[in-house]
Chimera marker file (.cmm) of the C-alpha trace (Angstrom):
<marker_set name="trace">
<marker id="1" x="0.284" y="36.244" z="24.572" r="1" g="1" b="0" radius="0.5"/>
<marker id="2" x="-3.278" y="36.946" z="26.592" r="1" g="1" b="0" radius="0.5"/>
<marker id="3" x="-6.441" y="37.112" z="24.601" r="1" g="1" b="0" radius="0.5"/>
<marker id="4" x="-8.727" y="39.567" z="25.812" r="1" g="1" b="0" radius="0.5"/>
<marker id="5" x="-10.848" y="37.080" z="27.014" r="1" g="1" b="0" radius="0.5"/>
<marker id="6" x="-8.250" y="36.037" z="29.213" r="1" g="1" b="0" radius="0.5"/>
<marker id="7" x="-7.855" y="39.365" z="30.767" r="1" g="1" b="0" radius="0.5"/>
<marker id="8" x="-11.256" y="39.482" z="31.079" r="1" g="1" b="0" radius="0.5"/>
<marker id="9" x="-11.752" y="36.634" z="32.663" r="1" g="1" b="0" radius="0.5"/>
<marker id="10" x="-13.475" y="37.287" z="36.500" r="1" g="1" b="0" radius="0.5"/>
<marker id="11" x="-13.485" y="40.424" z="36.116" r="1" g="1" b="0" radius="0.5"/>
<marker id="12" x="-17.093" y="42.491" z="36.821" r="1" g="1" b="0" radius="0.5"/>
<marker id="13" x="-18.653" y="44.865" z="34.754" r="1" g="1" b="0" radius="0.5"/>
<marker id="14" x="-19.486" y="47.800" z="35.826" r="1" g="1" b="0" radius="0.5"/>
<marker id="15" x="-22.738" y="49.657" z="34.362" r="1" g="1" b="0" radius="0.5"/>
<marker id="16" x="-25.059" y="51.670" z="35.261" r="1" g="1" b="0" radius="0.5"/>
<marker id="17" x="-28.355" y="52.036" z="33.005" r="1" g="1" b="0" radius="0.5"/>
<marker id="18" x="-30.251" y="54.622" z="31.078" r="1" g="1" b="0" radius="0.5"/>
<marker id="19" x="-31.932" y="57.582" z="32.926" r="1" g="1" b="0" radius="0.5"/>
<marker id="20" x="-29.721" y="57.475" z="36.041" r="1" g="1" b="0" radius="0.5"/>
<marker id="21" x="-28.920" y="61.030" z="37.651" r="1" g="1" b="0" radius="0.5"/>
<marker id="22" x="-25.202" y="62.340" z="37.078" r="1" g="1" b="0" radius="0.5"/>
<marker id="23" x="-25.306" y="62.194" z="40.634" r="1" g="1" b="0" radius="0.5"/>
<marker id="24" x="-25.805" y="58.789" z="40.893" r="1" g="1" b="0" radius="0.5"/>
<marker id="25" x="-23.127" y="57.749" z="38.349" r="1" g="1" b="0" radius="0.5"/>
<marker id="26" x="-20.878" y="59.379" z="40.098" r="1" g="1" b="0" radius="0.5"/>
<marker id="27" x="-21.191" y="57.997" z="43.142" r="1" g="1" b="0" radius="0.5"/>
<marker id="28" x="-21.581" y="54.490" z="41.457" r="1" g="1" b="0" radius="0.5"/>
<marker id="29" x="-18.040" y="54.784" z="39.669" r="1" g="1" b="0" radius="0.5"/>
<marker id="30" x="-16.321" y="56.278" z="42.967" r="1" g="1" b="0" radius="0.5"/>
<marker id="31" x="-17.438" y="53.819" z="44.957" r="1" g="1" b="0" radius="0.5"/>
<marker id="32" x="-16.154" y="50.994" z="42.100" r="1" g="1" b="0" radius="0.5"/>
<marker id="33" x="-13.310" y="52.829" z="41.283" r="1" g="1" b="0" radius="0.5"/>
<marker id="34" x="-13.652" y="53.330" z="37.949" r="1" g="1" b="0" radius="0.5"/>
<marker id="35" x="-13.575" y="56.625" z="35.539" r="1" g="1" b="0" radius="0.5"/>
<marker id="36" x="-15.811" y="54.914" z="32.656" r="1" g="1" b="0" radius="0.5"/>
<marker id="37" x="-19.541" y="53.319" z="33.157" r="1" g="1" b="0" radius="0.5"/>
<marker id="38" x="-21.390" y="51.798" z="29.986" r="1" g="1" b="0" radius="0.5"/>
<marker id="39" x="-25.031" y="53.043" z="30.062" r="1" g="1" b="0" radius="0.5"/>
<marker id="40" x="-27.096" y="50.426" z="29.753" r="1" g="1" b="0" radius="0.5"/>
<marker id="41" x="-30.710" y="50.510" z="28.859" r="1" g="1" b="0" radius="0.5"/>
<marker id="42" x="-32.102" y="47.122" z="30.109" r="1" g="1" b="0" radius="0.5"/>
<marker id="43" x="-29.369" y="44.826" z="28.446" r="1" g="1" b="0" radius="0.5"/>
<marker id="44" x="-28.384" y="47.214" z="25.717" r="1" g="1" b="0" radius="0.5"/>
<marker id="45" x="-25.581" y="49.496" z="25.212" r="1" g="1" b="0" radius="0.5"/>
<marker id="46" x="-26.292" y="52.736" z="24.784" r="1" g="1" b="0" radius="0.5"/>
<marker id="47" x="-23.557" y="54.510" z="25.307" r="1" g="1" b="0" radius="0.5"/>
<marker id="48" x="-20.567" y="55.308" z="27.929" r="1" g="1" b="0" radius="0.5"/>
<marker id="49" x="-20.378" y="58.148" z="30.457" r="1" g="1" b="0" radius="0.5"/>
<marker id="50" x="-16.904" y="59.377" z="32.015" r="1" g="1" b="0" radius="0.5"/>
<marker id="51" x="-14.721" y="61.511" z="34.180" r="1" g="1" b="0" radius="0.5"/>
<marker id="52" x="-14.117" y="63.217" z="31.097" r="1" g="1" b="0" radius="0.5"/>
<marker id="53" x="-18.298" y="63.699" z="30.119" r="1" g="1" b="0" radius="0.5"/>
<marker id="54" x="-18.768" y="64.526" z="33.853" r="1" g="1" b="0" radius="0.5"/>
<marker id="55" x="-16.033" y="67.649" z="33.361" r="1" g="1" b="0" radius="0.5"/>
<marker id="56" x="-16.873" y="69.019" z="29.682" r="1" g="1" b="0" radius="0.5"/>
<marker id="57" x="-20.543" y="68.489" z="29.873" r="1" g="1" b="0" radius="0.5"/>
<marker id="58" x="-21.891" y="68.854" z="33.226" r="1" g="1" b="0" radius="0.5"/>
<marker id="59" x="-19.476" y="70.957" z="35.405" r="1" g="1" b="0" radius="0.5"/>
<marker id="60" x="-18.307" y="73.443" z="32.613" r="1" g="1" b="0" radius="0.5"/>
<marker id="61" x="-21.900" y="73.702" z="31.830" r="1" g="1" b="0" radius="0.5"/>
<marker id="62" x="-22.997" y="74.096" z="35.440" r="1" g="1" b="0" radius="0.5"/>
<marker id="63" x="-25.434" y="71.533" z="34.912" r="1" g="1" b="0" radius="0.5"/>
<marker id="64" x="-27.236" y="70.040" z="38.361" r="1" g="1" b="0" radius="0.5"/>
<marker id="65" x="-25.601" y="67.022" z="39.124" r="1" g="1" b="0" radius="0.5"/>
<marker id="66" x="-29.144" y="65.475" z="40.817" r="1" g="1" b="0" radius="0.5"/>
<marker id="67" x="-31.361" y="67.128" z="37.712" r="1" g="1" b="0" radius="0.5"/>
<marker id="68" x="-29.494" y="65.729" z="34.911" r="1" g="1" b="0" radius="0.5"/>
<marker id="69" x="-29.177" y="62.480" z="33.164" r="1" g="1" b="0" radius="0.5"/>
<marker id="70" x="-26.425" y="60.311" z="32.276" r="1" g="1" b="0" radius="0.5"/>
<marker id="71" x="-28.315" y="60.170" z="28.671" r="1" g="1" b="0" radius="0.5"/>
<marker id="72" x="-28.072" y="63.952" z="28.428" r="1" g="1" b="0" radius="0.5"/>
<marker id="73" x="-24.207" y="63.824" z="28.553" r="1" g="1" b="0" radius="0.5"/>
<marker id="74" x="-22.855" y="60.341" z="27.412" r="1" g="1" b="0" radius="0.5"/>
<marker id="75" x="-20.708" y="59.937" z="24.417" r="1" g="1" b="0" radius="0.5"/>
<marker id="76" x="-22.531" y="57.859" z="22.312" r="1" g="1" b="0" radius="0.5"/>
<marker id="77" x="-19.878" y="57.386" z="19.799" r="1" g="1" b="0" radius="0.5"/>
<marker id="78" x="-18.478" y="54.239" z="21.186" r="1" g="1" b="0" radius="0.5"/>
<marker id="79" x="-15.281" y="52.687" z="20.792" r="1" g="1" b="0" radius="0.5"/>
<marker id="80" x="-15.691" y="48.719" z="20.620" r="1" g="1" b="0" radius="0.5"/>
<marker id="81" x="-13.494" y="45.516" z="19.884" r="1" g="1" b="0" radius="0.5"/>
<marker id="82" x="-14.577" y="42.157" z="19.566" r="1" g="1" b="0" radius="0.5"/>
<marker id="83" x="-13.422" y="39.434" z="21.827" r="1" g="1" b="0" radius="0.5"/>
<marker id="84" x="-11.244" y="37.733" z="19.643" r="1" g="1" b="0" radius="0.5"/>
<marker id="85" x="-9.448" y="40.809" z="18.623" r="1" g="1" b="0" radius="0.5"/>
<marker id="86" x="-5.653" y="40.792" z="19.113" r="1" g="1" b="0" radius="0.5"/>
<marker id="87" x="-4.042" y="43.473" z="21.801" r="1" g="1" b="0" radius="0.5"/>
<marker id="88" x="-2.414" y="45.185" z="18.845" r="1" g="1" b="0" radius="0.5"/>
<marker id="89" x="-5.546" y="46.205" z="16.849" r="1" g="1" b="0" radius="0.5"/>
<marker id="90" x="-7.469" y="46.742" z="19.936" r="1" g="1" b="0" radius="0.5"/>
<marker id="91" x="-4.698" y="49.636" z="21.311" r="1" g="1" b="0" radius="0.5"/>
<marker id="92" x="-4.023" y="50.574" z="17.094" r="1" g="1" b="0" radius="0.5"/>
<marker id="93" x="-7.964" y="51.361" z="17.668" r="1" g="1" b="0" radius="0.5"/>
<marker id="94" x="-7.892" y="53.110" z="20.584" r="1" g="1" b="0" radius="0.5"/>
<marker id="95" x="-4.697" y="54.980" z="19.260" r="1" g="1" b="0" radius="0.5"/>
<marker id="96" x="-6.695" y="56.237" z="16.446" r="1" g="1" b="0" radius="0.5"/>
<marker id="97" x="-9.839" y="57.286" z="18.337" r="1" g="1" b="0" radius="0.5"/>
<marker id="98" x="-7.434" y="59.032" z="20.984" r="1" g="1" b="0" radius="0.5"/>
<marker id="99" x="-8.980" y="57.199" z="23.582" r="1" g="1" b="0" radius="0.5"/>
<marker id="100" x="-8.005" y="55.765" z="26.712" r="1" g="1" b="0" radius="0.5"/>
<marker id="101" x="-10.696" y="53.259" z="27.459" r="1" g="1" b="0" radius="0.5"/>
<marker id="102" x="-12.540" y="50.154" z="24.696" r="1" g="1" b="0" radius="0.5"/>
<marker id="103" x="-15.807" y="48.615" z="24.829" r="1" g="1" b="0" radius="0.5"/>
<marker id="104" x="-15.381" y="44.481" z="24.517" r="1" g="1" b="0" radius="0.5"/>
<marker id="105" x="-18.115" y="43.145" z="22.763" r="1" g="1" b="0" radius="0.5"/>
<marker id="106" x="-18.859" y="39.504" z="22.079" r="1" g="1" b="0" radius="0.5"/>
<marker id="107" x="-21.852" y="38.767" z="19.547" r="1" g="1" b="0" radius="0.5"/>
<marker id="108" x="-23.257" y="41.821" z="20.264" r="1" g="1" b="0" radius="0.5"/>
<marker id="109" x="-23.101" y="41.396" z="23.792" r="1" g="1" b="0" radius="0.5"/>
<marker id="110" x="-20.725" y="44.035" z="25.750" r="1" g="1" b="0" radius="0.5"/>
<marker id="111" x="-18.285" y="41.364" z="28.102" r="1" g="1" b="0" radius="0.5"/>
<marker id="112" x="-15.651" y="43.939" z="29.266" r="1" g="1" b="0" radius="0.5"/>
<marker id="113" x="-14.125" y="47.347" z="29.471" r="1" g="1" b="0" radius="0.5"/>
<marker id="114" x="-10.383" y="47.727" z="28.873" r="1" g="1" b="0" radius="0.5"/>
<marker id="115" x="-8.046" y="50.803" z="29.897" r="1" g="1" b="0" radius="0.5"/>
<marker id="116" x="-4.945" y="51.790" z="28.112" r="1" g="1" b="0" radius="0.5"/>
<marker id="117" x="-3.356" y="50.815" z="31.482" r="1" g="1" b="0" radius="0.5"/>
<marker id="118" x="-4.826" y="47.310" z="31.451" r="1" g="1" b="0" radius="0.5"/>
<marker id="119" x="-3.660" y="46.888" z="28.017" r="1" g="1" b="0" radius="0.5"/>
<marker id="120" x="0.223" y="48.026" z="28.886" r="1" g="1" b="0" radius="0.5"/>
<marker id="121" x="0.562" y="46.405" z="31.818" r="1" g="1" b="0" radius="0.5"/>
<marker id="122" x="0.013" y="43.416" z="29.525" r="1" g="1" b="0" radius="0.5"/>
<marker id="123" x="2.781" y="44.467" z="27.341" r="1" g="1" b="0" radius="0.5"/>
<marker id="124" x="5.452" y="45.494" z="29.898" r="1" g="1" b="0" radius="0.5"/>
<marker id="125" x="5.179" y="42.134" z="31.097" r="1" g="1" b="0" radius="0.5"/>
<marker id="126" x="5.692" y="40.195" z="27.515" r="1" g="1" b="0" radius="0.5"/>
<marker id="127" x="8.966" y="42.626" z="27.436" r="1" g="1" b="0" radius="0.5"/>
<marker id="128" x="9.881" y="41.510" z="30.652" r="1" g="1" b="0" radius="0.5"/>
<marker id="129" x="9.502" y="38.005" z="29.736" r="1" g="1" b="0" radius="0.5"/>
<marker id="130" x="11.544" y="38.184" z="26.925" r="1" g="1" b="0" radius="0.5"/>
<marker id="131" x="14.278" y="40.472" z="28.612" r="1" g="1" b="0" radius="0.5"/>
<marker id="132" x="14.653" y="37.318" z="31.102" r="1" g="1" b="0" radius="0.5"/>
<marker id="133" x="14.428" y="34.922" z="28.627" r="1" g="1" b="0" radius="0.5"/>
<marker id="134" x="17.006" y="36.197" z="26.525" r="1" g="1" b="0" radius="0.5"/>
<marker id="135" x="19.179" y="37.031" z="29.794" r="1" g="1" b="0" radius="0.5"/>
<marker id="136" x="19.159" y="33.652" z="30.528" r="1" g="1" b="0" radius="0.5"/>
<marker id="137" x="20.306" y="32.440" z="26.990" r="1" g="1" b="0" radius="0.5"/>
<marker id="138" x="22.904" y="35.198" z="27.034" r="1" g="1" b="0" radius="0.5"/>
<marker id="139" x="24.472" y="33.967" z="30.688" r="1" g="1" b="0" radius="0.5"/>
<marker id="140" x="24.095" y="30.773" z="30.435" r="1" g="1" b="0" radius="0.5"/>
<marker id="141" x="26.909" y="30.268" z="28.690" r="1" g="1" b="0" radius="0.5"/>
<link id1="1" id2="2" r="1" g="1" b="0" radius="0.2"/>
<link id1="2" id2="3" r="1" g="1" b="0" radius="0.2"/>
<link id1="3" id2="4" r="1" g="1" b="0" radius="0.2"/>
<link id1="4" id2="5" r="1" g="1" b="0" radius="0.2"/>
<link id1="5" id2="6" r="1" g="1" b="0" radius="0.2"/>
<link id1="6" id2="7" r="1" g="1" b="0" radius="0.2"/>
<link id1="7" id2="8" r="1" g="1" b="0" radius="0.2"/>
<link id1="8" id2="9" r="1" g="1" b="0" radius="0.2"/>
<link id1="9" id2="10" r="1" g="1" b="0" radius="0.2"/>
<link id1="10" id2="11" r="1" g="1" b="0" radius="0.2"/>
<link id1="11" id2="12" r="1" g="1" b="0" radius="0.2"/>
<link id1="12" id2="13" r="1" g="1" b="0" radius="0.2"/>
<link id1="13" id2="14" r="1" g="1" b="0" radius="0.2"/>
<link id1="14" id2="15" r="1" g="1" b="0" radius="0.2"/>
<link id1="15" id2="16" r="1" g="1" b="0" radius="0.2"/>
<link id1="16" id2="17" r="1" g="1" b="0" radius="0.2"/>
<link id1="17" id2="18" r="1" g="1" b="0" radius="0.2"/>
<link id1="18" id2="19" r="1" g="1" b="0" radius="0.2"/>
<link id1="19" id2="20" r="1" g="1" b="0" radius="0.2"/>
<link id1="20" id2="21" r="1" g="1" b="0" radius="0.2"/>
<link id1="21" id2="22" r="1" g="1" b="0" radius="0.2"/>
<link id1="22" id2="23" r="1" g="1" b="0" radius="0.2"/>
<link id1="23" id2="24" r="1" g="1" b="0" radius="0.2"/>
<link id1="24" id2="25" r="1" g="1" b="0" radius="0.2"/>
<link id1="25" id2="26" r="1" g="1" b="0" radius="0.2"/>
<link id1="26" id2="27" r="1" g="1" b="0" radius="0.2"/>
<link id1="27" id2="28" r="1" g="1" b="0" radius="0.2"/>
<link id1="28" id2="29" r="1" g="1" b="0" radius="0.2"/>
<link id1="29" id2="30" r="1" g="1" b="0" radius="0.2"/>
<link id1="30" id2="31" r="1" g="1" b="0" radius="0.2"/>
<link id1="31" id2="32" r="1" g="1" b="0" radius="0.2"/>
<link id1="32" id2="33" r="1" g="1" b="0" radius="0.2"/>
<link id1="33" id2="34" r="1" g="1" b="0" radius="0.2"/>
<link id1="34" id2="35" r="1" g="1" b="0" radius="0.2"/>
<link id1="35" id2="36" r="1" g="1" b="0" radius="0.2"/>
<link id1="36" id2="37" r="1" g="1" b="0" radius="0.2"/>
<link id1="37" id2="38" r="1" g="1" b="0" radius="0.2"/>
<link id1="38" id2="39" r="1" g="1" b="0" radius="0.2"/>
<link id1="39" id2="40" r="1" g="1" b="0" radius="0.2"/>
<link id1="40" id2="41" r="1" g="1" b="0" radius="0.2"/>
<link id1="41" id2="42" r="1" g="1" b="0" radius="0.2"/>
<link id1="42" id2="43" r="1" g="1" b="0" radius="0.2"/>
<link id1="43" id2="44" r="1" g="1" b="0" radius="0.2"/>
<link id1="44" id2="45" r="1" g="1" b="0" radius="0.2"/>
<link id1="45" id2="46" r="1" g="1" b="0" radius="0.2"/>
<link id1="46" id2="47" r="1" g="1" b="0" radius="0.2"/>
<link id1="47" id2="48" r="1" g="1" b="0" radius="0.2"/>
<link id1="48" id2="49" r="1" g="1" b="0" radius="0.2"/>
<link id1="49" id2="50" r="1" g="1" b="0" radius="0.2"/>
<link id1="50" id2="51" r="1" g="1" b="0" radius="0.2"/>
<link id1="51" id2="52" r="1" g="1" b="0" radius="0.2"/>
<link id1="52" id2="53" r="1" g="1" b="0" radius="0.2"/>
<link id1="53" id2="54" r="1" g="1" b="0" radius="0.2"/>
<link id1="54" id2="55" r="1" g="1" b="0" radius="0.2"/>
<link id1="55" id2="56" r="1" g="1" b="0" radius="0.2"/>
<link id1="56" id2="57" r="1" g="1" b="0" radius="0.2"/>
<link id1="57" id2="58" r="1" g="1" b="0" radius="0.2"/>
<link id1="58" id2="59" r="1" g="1" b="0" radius="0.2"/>
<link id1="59" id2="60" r="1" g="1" b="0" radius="0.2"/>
<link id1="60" id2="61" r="1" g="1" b="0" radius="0.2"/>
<link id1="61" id2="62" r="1" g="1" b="0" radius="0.2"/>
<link id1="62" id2="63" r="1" g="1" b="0" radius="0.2"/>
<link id1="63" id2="64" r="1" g="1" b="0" radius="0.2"/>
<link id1="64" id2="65" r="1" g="1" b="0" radius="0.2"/>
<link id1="65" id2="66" r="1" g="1" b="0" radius="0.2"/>
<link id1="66" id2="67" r="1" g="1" b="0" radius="0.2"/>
<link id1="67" id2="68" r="1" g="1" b="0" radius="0.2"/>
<link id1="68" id2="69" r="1" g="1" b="0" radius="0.2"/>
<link id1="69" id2="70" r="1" g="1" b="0" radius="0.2"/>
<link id1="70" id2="71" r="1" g="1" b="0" radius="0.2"/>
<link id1="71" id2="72" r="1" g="1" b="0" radius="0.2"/>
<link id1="72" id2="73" r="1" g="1" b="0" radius="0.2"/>
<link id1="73" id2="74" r="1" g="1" b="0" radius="0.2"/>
<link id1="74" id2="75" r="1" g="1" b="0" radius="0.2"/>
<link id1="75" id2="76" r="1" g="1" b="0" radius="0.2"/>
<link id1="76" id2="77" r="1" g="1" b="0" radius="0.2"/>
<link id1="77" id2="78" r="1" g="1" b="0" radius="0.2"/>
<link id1="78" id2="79" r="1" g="1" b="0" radius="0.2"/>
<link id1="79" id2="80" r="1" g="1" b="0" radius="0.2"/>
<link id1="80" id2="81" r="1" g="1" b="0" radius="0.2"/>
<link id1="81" id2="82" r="1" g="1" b="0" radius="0.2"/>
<link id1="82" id2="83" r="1" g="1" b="0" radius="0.2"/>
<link id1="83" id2="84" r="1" g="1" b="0" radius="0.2"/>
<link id1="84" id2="85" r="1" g="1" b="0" radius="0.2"/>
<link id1="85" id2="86" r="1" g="1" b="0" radius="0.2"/>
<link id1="86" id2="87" r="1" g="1" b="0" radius="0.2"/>
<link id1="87" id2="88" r="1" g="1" b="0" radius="0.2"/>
<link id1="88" id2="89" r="1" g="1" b="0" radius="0.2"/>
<link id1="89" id2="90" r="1" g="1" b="0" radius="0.2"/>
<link id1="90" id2="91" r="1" g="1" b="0" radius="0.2"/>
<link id1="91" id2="92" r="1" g="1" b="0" radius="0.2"/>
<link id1="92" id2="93" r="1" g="1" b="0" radius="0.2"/>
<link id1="93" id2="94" r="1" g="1" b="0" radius="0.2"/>
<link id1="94" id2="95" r="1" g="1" b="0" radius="0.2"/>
<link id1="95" id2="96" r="1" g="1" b="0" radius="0.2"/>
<link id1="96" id2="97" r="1" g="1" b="0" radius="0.2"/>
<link id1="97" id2="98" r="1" g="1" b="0" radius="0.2"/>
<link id1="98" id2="99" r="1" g="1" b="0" radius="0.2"/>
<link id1="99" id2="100" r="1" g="1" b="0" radius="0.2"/>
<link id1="100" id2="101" r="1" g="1" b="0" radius="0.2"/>
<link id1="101" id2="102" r="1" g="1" b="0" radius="0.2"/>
<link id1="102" id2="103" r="1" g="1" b="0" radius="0.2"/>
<link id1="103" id2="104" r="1" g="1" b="0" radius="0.2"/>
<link id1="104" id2="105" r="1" g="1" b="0" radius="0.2"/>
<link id1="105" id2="106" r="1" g="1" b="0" radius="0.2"/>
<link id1="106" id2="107" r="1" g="1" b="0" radius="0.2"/>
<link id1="107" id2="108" r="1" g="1" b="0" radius="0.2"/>
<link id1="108" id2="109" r="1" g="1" b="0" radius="0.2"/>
<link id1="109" id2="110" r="1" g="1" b="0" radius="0.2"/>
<link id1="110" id2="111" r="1" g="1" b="0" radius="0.2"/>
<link id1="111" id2="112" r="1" g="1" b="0" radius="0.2"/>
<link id1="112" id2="113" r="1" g="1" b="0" radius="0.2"/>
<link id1="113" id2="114" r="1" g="1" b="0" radius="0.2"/>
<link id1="114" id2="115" r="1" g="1" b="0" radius="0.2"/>
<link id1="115" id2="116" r="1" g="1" b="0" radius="0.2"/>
<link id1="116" id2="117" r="1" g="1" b="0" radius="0.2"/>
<link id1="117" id2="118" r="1" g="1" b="0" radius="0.2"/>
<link id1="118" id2="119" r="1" g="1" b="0" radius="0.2"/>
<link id1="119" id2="120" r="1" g="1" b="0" radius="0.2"/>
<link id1="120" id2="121" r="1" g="1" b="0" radius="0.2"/>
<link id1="121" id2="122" r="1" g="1" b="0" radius="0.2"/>
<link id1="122" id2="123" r="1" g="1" b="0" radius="0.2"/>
<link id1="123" id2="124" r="1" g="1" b="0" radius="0.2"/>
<link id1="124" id2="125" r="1" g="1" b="0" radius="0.2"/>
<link id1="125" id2="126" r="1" g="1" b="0" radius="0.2"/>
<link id1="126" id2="127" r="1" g="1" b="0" radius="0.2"/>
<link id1="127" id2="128" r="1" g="1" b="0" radius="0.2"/>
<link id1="128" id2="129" r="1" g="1" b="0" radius="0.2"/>
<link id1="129" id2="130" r="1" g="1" b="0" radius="0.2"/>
<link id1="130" id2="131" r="1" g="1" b="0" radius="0.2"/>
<link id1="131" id2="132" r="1" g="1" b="0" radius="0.2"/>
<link id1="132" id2="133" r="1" g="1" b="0" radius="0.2"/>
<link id1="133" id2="134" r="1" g="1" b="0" radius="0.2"/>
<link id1="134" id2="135" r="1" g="1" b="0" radius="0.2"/>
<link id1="135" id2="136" r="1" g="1" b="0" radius="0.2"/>
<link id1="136" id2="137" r="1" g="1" b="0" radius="0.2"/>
<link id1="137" id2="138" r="1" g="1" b="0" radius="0.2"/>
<link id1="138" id2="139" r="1" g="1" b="0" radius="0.2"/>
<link id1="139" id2="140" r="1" g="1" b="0" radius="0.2"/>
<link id1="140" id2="141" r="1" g="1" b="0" radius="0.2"/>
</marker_set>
């Protein structure tokens, strides 16, 4: 089974730090292709600012996208899992927050951001695994 720091492994970070414009986020996480930025402010996390913040707090409030700050609108009420956390608790977390992305923290130091998809895709292939394994046994008789 992967440990979260092996699916984190190479991967980049993507941030973007305190008292950026909403229209700079934006931008920042289309052109990276994410839907979830950490705010940072200098090497601390501060919070997280999504697709989701972007909708409910700045478009249905007709906020200016230039005028506003990511600090204005984040959701500071993170969800985080430490490094050596298994799969399990880390999705039984985000299951219970009803979220779809997690915060990886290692000694207080954010490493990683996991999606729900990131964290499936890892499961669909252990049950693939074992559906070949276990085909093999079965037919190799």
């Amino acid at each position: 089974m992967e440990s979260l720091k092996d699916i984190l492994k190479g991967r980049e970070i993507f941030t973007i730090q305190s008292g950026s414009s909403i229209k700079d986020a934006v931008n920042y996480m289309a052109s990276k292709g994410v839907g979830l930025v950490p705010v940072m402010k200098d090497e601390k996390l501060i919070g997280v600012f999504s697709e989701r913040d972007l909708v409910k707090r700045v478009i249905a409030k007709d906020k200016d996208l230039f005028l506003t700050l990511v600090n204005d609108v984040m959701s500071t009420s993170l969800v985080v899992a430490k490094i050596d956390e298994t799969n399990e608790s880390v999705l039984a977390k985000m299951k219970e927050a009803k979220t779809r992305h997690i915060l990886i923290i290692d000694n207080e130091k954010l490493v990683g951001v996991l999606s729900l998809r990131d964290l499936l895709e890892i499961d669909l292939n252990q049950c693939k695994t074992t559906v070949e394994v276990l085909n093999n046994y079965i037919y190799s008789k």
